[in-house]
C-alpha positions as CSV (number, residue, x, y, z in Angstrom):
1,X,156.0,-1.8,47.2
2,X,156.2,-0.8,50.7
3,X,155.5,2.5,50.0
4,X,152.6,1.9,48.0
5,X,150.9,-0.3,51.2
6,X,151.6,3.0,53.5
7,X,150.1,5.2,51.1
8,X,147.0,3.0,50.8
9,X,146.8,3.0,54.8
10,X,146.9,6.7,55.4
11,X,145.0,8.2,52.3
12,X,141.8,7.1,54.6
13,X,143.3,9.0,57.2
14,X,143.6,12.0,55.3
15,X,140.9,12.6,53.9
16,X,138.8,12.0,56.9
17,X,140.6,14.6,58.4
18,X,140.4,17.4,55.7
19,X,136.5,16.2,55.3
20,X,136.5,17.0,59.1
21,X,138.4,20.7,58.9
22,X,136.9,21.8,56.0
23,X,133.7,21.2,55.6
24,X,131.2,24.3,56.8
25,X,129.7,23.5,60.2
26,X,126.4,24.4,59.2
27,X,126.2,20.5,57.1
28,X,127.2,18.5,60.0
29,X,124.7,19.8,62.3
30,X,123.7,16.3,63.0
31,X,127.2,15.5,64.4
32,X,127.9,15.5,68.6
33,X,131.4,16.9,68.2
34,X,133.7,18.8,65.4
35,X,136.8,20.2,65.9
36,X,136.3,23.7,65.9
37,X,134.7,22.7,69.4
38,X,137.8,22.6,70.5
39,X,138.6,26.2,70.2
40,X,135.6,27.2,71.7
41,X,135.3,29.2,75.1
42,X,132.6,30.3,77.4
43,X,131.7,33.7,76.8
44,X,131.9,34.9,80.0
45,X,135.7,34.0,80.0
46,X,136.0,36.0,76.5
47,X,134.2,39.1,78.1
48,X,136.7,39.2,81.2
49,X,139.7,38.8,78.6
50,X,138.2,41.6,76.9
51,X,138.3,43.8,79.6
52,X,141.1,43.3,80.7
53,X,142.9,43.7,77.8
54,X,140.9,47.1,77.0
55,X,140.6,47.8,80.5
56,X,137.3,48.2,80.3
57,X,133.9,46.8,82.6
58,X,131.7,44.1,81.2
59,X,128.0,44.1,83.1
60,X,125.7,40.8,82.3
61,X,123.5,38.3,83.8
62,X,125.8,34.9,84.5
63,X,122.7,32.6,84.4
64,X,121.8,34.1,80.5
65,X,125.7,33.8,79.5
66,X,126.3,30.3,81.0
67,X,126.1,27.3,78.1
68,X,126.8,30.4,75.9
69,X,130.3,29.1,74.3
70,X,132.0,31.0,71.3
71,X,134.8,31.0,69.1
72,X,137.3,33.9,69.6
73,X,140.4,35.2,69.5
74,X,141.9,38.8,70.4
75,X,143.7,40.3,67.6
76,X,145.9,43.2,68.0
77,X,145.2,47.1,67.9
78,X,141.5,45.8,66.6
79,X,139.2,48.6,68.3
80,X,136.8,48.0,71.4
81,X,133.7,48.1,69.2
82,X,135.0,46.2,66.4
83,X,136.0,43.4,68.2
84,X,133.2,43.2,71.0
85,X,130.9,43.2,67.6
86,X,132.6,40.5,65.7
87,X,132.3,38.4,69.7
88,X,128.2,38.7,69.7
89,X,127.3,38.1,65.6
90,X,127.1,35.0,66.2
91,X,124.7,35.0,69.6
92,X,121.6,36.7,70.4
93,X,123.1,39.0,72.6
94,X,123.8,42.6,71.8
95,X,125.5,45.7,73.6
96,X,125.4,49.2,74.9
97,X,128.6,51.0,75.5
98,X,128.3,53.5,78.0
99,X,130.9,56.3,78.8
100,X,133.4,54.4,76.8
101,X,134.6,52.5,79.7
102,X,131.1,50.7,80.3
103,X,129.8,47.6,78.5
104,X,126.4,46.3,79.3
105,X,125.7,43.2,77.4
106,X,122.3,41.8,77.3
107,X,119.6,40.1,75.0
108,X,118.1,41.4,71.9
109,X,114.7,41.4,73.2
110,X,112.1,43.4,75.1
111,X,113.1,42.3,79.0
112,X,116.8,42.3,78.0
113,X,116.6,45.9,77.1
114,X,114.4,46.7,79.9
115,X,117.0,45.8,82.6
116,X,119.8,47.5,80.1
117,X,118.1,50.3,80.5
118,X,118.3,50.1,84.5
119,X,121.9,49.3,84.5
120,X,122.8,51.6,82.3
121,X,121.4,54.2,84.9
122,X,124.1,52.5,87.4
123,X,126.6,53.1,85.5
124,X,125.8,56.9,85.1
125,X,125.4,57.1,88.6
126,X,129.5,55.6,88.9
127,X,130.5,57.9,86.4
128,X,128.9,61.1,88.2
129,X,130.6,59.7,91.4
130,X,133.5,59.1,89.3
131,X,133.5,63.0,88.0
132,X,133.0,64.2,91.7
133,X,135.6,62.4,93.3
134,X,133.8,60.5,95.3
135,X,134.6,57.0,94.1
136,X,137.5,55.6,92.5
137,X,136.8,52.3,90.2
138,X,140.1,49.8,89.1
139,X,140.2,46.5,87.8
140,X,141.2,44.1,90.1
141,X,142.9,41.3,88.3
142,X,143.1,39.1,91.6
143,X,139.0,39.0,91.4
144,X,137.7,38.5,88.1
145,X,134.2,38.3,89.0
146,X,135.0,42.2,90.4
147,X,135.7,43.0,86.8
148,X,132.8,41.7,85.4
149,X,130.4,44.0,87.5
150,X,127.4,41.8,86.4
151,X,123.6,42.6,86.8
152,X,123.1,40.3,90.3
153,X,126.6,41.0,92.5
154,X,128.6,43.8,91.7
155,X,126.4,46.8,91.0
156,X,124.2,46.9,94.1
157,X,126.2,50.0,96.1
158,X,127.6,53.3,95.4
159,X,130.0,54.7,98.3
160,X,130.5,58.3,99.0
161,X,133.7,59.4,100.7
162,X,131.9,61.9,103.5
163,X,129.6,60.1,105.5
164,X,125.9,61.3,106.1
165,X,122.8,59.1,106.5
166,X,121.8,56.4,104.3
167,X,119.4,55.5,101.7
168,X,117.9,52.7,99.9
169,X,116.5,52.7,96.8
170,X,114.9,49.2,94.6
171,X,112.7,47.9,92.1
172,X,109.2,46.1,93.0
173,X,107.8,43.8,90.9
174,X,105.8,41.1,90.4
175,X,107.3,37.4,91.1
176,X,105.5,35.4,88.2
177,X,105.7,38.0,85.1
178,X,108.8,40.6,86.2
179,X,106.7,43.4,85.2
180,X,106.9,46.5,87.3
181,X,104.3,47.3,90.1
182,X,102.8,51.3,90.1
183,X,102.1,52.7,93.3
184,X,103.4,49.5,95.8
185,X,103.6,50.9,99.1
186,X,107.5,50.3,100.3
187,X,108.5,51.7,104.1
188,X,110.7,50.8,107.1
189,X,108.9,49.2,109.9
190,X,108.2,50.6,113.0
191,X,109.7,53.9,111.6
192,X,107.7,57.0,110.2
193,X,110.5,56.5,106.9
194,X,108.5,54.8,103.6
195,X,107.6,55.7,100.1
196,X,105.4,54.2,97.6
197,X,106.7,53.3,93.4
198,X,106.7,55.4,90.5
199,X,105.2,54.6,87.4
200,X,108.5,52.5,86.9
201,X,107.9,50.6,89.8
202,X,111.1,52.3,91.1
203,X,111.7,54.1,94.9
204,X,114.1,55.8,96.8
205,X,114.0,56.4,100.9
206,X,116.0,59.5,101.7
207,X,117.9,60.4,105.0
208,X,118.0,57.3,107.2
209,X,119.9,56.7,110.3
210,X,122.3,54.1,110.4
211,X,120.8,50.4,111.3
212,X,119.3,47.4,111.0
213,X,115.8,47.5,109.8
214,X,112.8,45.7,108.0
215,X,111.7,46.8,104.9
216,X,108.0,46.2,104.5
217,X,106.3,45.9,100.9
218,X,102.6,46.1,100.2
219,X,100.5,46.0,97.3
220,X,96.7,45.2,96.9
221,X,96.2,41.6,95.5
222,X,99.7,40.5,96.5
223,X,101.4,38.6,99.6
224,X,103.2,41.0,101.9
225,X,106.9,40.7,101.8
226,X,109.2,41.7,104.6
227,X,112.9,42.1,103.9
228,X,115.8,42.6,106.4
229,X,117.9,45.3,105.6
230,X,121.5,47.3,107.4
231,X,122.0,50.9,106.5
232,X,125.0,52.2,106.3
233,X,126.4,55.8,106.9
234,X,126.6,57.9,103.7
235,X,125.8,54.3,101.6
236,X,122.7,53.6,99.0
237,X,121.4,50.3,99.5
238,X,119.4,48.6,96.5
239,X,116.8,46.3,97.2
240,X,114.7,44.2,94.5
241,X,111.5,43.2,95.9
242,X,109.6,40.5,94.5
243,X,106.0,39.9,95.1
244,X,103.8,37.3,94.9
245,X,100.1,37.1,93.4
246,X,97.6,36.2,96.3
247,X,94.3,34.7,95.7
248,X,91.4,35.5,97.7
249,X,88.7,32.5,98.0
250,X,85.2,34.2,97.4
251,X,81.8,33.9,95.2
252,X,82.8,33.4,91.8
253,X,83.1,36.2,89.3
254,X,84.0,37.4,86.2
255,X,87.6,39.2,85.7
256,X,87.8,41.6,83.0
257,X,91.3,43.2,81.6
258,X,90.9,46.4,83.8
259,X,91.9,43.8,86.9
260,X,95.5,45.4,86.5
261,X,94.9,48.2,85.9
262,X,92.6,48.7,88.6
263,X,95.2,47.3,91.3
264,X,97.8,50.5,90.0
265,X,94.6,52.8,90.5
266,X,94.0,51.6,94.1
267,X,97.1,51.1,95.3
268,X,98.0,54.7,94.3
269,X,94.6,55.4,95.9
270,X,96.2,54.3,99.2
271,X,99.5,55.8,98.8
272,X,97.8,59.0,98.6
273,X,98.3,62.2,101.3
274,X,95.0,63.4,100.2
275,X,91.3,61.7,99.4
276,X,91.9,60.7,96.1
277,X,90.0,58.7,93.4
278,X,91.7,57.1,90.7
279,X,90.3,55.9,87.0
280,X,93.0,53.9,85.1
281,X,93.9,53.8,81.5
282,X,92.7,50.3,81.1
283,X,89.0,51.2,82.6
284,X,89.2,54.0,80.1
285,X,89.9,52.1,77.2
286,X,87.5,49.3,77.9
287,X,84.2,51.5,78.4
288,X,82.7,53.1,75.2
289,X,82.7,56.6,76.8
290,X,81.3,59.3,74.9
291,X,83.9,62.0,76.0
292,X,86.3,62.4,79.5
293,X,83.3,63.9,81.6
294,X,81.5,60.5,81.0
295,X,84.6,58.8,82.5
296,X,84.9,61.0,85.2
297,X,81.7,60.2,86.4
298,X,82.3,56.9,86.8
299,X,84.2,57.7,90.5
300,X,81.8,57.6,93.2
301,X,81.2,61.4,94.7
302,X,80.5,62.7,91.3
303,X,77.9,63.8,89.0
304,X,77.0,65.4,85.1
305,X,75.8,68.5,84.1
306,X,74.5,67.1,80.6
307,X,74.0,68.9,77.1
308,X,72.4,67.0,74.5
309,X,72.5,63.7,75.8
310,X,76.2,64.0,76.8
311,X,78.2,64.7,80.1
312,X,79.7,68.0,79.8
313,X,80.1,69.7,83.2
314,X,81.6,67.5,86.3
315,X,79.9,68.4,89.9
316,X,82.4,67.1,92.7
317,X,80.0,66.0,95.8
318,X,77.1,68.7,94.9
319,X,79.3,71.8,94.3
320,X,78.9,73.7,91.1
321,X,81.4,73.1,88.3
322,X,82.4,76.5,88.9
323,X,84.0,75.4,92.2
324,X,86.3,72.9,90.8
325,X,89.7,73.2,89.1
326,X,90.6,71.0,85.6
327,X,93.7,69.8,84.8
328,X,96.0,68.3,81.8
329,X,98.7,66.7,83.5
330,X,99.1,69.4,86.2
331,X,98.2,71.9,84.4
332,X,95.3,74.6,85.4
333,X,93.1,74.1,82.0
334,X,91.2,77.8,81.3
335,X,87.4,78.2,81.7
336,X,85.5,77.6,78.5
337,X,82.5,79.2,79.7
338,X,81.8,83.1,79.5
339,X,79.9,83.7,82.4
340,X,82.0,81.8,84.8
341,X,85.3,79.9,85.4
342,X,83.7,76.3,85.0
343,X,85.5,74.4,82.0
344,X,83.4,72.0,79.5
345,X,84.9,68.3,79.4
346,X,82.8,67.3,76.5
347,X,85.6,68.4,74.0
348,X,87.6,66.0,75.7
349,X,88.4,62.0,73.7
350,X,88.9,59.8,76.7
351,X,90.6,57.7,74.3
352,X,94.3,59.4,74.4
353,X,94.2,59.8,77.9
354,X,96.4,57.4,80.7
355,X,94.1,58.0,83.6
356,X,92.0,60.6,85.4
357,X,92.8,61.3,89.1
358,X,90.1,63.4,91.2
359,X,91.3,64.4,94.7
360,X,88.2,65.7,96.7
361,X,90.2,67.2,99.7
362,X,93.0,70.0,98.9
363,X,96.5,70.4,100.4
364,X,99.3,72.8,100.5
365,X,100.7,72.5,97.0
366,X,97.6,72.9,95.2
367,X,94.9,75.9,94.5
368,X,93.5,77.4,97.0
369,X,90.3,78.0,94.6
370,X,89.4,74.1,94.3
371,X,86.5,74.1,96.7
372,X,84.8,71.5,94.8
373,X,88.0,69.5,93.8
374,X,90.6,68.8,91.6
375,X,90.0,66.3,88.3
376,X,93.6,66.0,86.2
377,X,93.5,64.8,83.5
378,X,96.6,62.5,82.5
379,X,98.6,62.0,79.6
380,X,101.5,59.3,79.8
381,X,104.7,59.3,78.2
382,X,106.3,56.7,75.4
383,X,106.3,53.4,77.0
384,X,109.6,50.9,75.8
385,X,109.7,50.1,72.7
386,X,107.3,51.0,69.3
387,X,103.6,50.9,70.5
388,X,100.9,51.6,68.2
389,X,97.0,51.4,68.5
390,X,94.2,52.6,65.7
391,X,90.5,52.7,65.3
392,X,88.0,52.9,63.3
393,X,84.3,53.2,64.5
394,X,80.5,53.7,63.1
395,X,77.5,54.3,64.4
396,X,73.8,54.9,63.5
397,X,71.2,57.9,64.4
398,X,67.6,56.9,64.6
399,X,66.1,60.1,65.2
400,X,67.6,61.3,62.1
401,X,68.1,58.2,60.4
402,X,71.8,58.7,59.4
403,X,75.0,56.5,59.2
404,X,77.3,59.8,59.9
405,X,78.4,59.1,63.3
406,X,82.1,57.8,63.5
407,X,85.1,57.9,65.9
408,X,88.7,57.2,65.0
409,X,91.5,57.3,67.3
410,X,95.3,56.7,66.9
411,X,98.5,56.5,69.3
412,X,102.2,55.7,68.4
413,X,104.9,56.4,70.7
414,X,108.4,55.0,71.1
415,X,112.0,55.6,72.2
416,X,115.2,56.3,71.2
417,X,119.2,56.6,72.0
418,X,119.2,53.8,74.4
419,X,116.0,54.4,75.6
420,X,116.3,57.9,76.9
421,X,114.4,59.8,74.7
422,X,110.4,58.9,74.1
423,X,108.2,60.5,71.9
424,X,104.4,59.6,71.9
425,X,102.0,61.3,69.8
426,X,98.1,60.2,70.0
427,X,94.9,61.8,68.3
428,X,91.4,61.8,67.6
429,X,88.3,62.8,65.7
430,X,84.5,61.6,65.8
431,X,81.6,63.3,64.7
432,X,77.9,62.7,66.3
433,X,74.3,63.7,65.7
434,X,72.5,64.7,68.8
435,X,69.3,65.8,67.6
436,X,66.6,65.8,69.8
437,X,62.6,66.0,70.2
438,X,61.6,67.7,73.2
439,X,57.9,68.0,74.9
440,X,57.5,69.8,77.9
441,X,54.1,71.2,80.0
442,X,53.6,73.4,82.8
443,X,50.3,72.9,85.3
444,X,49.1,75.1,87.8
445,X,46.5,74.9,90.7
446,X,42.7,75.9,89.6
447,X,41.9,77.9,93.1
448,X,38.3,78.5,91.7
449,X,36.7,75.5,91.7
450,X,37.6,73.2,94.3
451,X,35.9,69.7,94.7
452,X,33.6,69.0,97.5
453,X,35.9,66.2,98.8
454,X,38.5,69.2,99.6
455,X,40.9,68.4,96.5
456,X,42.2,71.5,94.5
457,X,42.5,70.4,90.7
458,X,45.6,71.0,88.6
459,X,45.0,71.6,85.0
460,X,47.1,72.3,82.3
461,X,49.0,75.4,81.9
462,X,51.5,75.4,78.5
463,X,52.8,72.9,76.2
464,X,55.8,73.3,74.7
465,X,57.5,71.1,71.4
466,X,61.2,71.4,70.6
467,X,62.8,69.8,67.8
468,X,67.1,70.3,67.8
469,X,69.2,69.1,65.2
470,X,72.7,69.2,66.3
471,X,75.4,67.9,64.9
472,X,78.9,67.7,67.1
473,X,82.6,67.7,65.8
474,X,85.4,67.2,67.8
475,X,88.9,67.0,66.9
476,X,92.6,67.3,68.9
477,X,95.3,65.0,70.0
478,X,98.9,65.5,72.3
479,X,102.2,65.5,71.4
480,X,104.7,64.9,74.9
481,X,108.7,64.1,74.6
482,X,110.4,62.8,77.8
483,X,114.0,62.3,78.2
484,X,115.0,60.1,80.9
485,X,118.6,61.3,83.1
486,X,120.6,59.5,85.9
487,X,118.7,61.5,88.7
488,X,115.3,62.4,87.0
489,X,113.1,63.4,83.7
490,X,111.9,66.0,81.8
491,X,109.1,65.9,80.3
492,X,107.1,68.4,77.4
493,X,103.7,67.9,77.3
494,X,101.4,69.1,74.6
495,X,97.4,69.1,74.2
496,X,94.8,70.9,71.8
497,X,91.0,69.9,71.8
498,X,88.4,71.4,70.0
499,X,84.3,71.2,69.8
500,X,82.7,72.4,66.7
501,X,78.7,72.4,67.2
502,X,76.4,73.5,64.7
503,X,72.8,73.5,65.6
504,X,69.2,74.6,64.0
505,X,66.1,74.4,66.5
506,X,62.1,75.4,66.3
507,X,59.8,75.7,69.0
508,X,56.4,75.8,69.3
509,X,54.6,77.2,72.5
510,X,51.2,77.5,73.6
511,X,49.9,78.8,76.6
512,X,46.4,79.0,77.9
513,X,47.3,81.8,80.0
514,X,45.6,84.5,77.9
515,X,45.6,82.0,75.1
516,X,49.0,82.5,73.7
517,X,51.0,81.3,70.8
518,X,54.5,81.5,70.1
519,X,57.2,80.4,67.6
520,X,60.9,80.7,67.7
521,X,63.5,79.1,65.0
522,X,67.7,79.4,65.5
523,X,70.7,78.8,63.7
524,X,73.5,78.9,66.0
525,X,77.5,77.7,64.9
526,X,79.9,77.6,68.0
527,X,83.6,76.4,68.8
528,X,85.2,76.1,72.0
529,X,89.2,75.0,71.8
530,X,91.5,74.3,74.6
531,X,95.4,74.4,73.9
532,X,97.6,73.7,76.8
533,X,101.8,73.4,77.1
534,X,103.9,72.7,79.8
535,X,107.8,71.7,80.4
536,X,108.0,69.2,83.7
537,X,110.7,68.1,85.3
538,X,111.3,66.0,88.2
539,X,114.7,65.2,89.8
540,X,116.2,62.9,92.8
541,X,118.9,64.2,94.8
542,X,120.6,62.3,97.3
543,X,119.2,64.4,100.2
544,X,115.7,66.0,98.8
545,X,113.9,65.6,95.7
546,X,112.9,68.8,93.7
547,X,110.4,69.3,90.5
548,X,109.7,72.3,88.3
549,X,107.0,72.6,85.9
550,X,106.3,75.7,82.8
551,X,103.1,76.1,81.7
552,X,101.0,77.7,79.4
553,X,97.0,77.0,79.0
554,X,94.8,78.8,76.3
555,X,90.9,78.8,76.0
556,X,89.2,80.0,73.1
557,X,85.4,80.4,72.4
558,X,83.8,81.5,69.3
559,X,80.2,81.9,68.0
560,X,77.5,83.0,65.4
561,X,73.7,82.7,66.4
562,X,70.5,83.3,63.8
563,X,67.6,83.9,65.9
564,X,63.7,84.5,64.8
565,X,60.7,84.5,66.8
566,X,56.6,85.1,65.9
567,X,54.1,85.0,68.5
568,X,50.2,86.7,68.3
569,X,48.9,89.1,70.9
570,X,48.1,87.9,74.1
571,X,44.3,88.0,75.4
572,X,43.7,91.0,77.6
573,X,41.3,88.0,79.8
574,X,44.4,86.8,81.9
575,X,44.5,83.3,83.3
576,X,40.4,81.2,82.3
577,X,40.8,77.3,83.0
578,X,37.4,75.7,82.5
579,X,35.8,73.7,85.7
580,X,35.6,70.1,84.1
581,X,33.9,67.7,85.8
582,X,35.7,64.9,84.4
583,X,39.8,66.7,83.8
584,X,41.1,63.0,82.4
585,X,38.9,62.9,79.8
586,X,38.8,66.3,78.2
587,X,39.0,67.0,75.1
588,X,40.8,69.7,72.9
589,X,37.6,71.4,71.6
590,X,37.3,72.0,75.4
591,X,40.6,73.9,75.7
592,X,39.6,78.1,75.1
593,X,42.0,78.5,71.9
594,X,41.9,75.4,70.6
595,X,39.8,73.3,68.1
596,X,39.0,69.8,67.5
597,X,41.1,68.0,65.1
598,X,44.0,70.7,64.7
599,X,47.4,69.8,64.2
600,X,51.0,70.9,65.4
601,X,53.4,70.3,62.6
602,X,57.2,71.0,62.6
């Protein structure tokens, strides 16, 4: 009997407590607390165990870890990978494994990878040091944060053994969004030592003396940020610099999307050792440009040389297009004209371009034969993760009444194996009708018959009607790989363009000089293609920086013209105007050679 009431008090017990263990975690969301809570650690505890039981370095950022709290246990002779996978299913996190001593653990998402990518680059700057002897790295179980070597505390020097000046490299970026900042002007104050950012926002200062300094960051439309800094002998200081958005009071006005992309193209204005004007990719992209000359003429100093409506030569401050040099990313681009060394634009999409830079003023490390200036003509490289951009665009002629104009354009680019390698590829093809209805007339001075007032009468000389149908094809695109390394890039840029024209015209021309009449009619096919290669490379050595670039640049012109002209004999009488007492209101039975009510027709 006893037993029976014991067995009726604990049964309850019981099966409260396998309900409790058993059931999947997932159904009792709703409850505060289970048991398996119990068991769980924070993961920034498992990652340190990890490492020191694999002797290996965990990098992360505590303030995304902290709250983060998993269930885990170590099993033995489980591999590295298997068991640093089987920690993170269950998070968002993910990892990189670097030199199979480094483990950089970070969010699955676009900013987590981003700063991955940057400390994965400090990390292969430890092992280099590592390989060279000049630094020695061992756990330290006394100091666990030491063994952690996370993203705000550990990683912030590298020390070499023989001792030499200093240097001090860093990120600048913007305060509010974290995104990089192009062309931020970053120097020591009161000292000729400074820099400005690459296209990653990233710099390096070189070859400084031992001290205490301020280091002084600038960047048009942000707050100027002063940072005090001690260098070291033979030591590379990093410094993050964070700045923040300054508004100016003023009129009110109308901000477009090229604002930021118009702050990289003046602050890299600024930064320049030359007199430079800078178009960026945004402007680009946000004007309907017919072709790169009409972008490049958008920069104050510079003017077209137009063919059918369209920019195609680019005069820098008066001087002929001959006197200027054309560039694809540094590289000399080929004349594509036959009688001199000027090169057509027109063939050019501004579409798959990243920005135009123009620098009016030459220097030592560019040719000598850019009297005029300089106009290259940049193509970026794959940006962070998979980018992609298409379109599709119409138009209408009205002077031939025809729905055949169009544009499309196209860009994809990425990156692979952690980032290093990026591939973009971009290209384009739009067809336009430029046809055309010209009228021109020539006057000259009637000495014969002068007015008694003293006024010499002008009166018509020729008249000239020109009608052009022309219809313009052009086709190309680029094709650049870049693969990023510890101390600098390589890059392989590669660029075709081509301009198919196919043209008929007819002319009529009359002149009253001897009371001529001529005709002319032309059939005329033409193609003018630009190819250009080149292997860059650009590298940052503790003590100088050094680039390198291969090139090779093709222009190809080819042509078939059909030409036909009548005309009549000309009148052995010369030059006979008529002395008209009234010259606005003559009339064409008036004209010698002409009759009233006759027609020109095409």
């Amino acid at each position: 009997m006893m037993n029976r009431d014991l067995y009726k008090k604990f049964l309850p017990l019981l099966l409260l407590f396998v309900l409790v263990k058993f059931i999947p975690q997932d159904l009792c969301a709703g409850s505060s607390y289970t048991l398996d809570d119990l068991d769980e650690r924070p993961l920034y505890e498992v990652l340190e165990e990890l490492g020191e039981t694999y002797q290996v370095f965990f990098s992360y950022e505590p303030s995304l870890v902290k709250g983060v709290y998993v269930d885990f246990d170590i099993r033995r002779e489980e591999k590295l990978e298997s068991a640093v996978n089987r920690l993170l299913a269950k998070t968002n996190f993910t990892y990189d494994l670097v030199d199979e001593k480094f483990l950089v653990v970070y969010r699955m998402d676009k900013k987590g990878r981003k700063k991955a990518n940057k400390i994965r680059k400090k990390f292969e700057q430890i092992r280099n040091l590592e390989k060279d002897g000049d630094l020695s790295i061992q756990r330290n179980s006394d100091n666990p944060q030491l063994q952690a070597l996370n993203i705000l505390s550990s990683i912030k020097k590298s020390k070499r053994r023989a001792a030499g000046p200093g240097e001090i490299t860093g990120v600048v970026t913007d305060k509010a969004t974290g995104e990089e900042l192009l062309y931020a002007n970053v120097q020591l104050e009161g000292t000729s030592f400074g820099t400005s950012t690459d296209e990653a926002g990233e710099f390096t200062i070189h070859q400084i003396p031992p001290g205490d300094y301020n280091l002084v960051a600038t960047y048009v439309g942000y707050k100027q940020k002063s940072t005090p800094v001690t260098v070291v002998d033979g030591e590379t200081l990093e410094v993050n610099i964070e700045l923040e958005y300054e508004g100016v009071q003023g009129e009110e006005v109308i901000v477009s999307a090229q604002a930021s992309g118009q702050m990289g193209a003046i602050n890299e204005q600024l930064n320049s050792n030359t007199i430079k004007n800078v178009v960026s990719e945004d402007r680009i992209k946000d004007v309907p440009d017919a072709n790169a000359a009409e972008s490049v003429s958008r920069l104050p100093g510079l003017s077209l040389i137009r063919s059918g409506g369209e920019g195609q030569k680019v005069a820098i401050r008066g001087i002929s297009p001959k006197y200027n040099v054309m560039q694809v990313n540094g590289v000399r681009m080929q004349s594509t004209d036959r009688n001199d060394r000027s090169v057509d634009l027109n063939m050019i999409s501004p579409n798959i371009l990243s920005g135009i830079e123009v620098t009016k003023a030459l220097t030592a490390d560019m040719d000598a034969d850019a009297v005029g200036g300089t106009v290259n003509l940049k193509i970026g490289k794959a940006a962070e993760g998979l980018n992609g951009n298409f379109s599709l665009q119409g138009g209408y002629g009205s002077l031939a009444n025809t729905f055949g104009n169009y544009r499309a354009t196209g860009f994809l680019s990425n990156r692979f194996f952690n980032d290093k390698l990026g591939v973009q590829v971009s290209g384009f093809l739009d067809n336009y009708n430029r046809n055309s209805d010209v009228l021109t007339a020539g006057y000259a001075i009637n000495e014969i018959d002068i007015e008694v007032d003293g006024m010499i009468p002008i009166d018509l000389n020729n008249v000239s009607i020109t009608d052009r149908i022309t219809d313009r094809l052009r086709t190309g695109g680029s094709l650049v790989f870049d693969f990023e390394l510890s101390n600098g890039s390589i890059i392989m840029n590669n660029f075709i363009s081509n301009l198919a024209q196919d043209q008929q015209t007819q002319s009529n021309n009359l002149s009253l000089n001897g009371n001529q009449w001529r005709a002319a009619a032309s059939d005329s096919e033409s193609s003018n293609t630009v190819i250009s290669n080149a292997i860059q490379g650009e590298f940052d050595f503790s003590f100088f920086s050094m680039d390198f670039s291969i090139s090779n640049s093709i222009s190809n012109q080819l042509g078939d013209n059909l030409n036909m002209e009548i005309a009549i004999a000309s009148n052995s009488a010369g030059f006979t105007t008529p002395s008209l007492e009234e010259p606005r209101g003559v009339t064409p039975s008036q004209l010698p050679g002409c009759s009233s009510g006759s027609k020109w027709r095409k």
